[in-house]
C-alpha positions in Angstrom: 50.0 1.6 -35.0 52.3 4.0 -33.4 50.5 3.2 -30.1 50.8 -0.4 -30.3 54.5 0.1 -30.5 55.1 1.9 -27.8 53.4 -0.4 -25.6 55.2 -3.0 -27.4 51.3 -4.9 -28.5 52.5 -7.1 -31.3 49.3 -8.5 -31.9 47.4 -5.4 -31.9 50.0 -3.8 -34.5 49.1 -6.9 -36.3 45.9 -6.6 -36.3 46.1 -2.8 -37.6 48.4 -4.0 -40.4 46.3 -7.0 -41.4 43.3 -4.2 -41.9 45.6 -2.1 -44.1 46.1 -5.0 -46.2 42.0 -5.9 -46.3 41.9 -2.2 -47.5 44.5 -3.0 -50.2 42.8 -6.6 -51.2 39.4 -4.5 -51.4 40.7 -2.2 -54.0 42.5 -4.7 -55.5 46.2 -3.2 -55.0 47.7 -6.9 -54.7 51.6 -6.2 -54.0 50.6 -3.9 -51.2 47.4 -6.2 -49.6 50.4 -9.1 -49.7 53.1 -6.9 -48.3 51.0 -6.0 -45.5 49.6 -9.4 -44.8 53.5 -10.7 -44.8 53.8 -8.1 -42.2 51.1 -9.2 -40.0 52.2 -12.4 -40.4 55.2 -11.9 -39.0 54.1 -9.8 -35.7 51.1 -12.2 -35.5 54.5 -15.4 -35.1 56.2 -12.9 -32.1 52.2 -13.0 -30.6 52.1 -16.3 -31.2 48.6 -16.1 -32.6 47.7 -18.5 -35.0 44.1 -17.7 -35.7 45.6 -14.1 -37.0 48.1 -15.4 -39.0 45.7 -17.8 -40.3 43.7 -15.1 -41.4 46.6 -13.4 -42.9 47.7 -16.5 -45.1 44.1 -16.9 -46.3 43.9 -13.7 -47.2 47.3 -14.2 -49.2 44.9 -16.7 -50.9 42.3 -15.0 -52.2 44.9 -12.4 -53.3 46.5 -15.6 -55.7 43.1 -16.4 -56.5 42.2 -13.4 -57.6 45.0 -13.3 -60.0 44.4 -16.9 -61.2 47.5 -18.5 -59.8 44.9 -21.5 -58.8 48.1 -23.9 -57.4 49.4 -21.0 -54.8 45.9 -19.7 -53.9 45.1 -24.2 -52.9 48.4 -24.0 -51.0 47.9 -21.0 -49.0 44.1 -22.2 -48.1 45.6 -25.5 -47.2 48.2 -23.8 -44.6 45.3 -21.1 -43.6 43.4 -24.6 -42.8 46.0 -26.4 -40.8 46.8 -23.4 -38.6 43.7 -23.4 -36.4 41.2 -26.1 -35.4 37.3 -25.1 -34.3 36.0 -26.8 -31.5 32.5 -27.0 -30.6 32.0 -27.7 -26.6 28.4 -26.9 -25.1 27.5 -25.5 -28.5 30.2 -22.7 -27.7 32.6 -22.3 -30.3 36.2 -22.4 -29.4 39.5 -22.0 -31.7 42.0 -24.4 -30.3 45.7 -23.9 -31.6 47.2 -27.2 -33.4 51.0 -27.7 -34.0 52.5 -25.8 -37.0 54.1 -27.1 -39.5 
């Protein structure tokens, strides 16, 4: 991550953070996945990449999922949903952006 800093690559720090946080969801260390997903989150805004942060808030999904808080786990996939639209155009799939809320 050091890297991306120096060359000032926000979304590929993101993307190096959102993996750290994967790690953390896989071994089910839940403050740390969520802290590092926030993180991402955040770097993925400055990019102004919504399919990472998309990722990054369903991810803060399953993590309320997997601790049975049902209500924030719907409201995160909701927000995951509404971040990115998939287009199909000659059978190609394409992720267009739509306005965030």
């Amino acid at each position: 991550m050091v890297l991306y800093d120096e060359v000032a690559d926000r979304q590929g720090n993101a993307h190096c953070i959102r993996s750290l946080g994967q790690i953390a969801l896989y071994q089910h260390e839940y403050a740390d996945a969520a802290q590092q997903f926030e993180q991402a989150i955040v770097l993925y805004d400055e990019a102004a990449d919504r399919k990472g942060k998309a990722h990054c808030i369903h991810c803060l999904g399953r993590i309320a999922f997997e601790q049975h808080d049902c209500p924030d786990a719907k409201q995160c996939f909701e927000q995951a949903r509404g971040c990115t639209t998939i287009l199909r155009i000659g059978g190609e799939r394409l992720f267009a952006s739509t306005a965030w809320a």
